[in-house]
N, C-alpha and C positions, 0 to 999 in steps of 0.2 A: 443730402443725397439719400432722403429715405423713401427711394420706390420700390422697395420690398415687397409690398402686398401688392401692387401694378404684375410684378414679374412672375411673382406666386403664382398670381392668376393666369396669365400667360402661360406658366410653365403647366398648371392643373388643366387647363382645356387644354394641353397637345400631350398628356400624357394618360396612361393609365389608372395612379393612383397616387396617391399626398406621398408616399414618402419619396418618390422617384421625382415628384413635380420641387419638394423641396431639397433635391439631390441639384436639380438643376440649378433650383435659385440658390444656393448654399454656392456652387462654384461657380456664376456669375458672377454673385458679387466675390467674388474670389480673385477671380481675372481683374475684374473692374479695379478691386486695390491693389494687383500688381499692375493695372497700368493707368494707374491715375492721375497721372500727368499728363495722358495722351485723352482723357475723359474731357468729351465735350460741355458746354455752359449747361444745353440741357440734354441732360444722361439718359433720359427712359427711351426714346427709341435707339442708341447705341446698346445700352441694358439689352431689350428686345431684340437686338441683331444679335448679339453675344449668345442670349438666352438661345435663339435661332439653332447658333450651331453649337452650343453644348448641346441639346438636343438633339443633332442630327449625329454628333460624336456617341451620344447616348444609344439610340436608336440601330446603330454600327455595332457598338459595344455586345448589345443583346443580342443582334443576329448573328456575331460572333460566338460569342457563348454557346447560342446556339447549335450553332450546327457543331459544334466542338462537341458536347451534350448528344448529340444523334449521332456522332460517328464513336463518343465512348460507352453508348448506350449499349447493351446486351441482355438478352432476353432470358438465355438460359446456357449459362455457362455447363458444357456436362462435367461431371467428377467422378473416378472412379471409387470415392471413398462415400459412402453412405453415412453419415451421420445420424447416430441411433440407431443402428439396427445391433439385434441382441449380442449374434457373431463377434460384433466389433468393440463390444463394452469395453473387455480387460485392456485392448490394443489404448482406445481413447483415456482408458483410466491409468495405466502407466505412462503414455505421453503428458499426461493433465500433472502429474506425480514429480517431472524434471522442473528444473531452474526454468525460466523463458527463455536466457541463452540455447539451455539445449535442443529447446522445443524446437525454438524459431531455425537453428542451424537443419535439424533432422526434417521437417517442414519444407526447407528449401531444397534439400536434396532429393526429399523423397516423394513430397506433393509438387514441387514446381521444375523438376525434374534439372537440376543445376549443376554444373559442375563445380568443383574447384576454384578458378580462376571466376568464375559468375557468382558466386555464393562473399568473394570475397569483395567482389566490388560492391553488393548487395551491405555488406557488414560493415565495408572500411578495413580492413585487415587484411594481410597477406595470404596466400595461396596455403604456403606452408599451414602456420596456424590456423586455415580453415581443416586441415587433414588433421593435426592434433586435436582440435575442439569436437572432431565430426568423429573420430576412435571413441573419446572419451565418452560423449555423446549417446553413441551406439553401445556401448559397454555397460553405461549408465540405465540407458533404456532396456537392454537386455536382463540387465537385473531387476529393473521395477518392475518389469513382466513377466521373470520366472515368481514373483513373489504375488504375482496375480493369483486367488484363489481359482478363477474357474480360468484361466490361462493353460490346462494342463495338454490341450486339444488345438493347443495352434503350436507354429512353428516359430522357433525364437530367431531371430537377426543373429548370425554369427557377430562378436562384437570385436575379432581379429580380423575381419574386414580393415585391405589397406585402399586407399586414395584411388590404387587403380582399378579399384571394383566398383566406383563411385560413376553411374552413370552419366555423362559430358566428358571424359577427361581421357575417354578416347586410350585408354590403356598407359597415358602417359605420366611419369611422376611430374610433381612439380619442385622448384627449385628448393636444394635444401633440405630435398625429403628424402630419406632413404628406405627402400622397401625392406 
């Protein structure tokens, strides 16, 4: 049953390029050995049929992608955070300064604007322990930034901020926590 090179070629004139044409013949003969009991005396126009609609499953496949691709596509996300500019040095240089736990916690509260309960589904962790890690966090930040040399002209993050100053959470504590 070696019509391999039959199928190749079949798959290479209905496709774009070799590796897609041997994506096709790769799971032809795929199907063909799981059902090779039901494989006719002579295989190459069943092969051909098979190849047929892995092809047309192919071809679905892409235009799926596709348009998945154009609707996650974005041109120009705005930010209100400028990266690089001089102002923001010391800010960027004491966040760069924390663990990636911290960064990433302070990050989601303060770039993707999260609360509590969202920050923890984000994490895996509880509500509570997200208000623990996000004090410490901010405490932690607070100090890497008063030790910023040219930090002395901006305004430092109070670092007794509790949970209910944490924008999403709606002034509400969460369970376990106490203000």
């Amino acid at each position: 049953m070696d019509h391999r090179r039959q199928v190749l070629a079949y798959a290479i004139r209905r496709t774009g390029s070799l590796p897609d044409a041997e994506d096709v013949t790769a799971e032809t003969f795929a199907i063909a050995w799981r059902k090779l009991a039901t494989v006719p005396t002579e295989p190459l126009p069943w092969l051909f049929a098979v190849a047929r609609r892995v092809l047309a499953n192919q071809r679905r496949g892409n235009g799926r992608r596709e348009r998945l691709a154009a609707l996650l596509r974005v041109d120009d996300v705005p930010t209100p955070v400028r990266v690089g500019e001089a102002h923001d040095g010391p800010v960027f240089e004491a966040l760069a300064s924390l663990s990636n736990a911290d960064q990433e916690i302070l990050r989601l509260v303060a770039w993707e604007e999260l609360g509590n309960r969202d920050v923890a589904a984000v994490l895996g962790i509880t509500p509570n322990a997200v208000a623990i890690r996000l004090h410490r966090a901010r405490a932690r930040f607070a100090d890497a930034l008063a030790r910023m040399p040219s930090g002395a002209h901006l305004k430092y993050p109070d670092p007794s901020r509790t949970l209910t100053d944490v924008k999403g959470t709606h002034g509400v504590a969460s369970e376990g926590v106490a203000e």
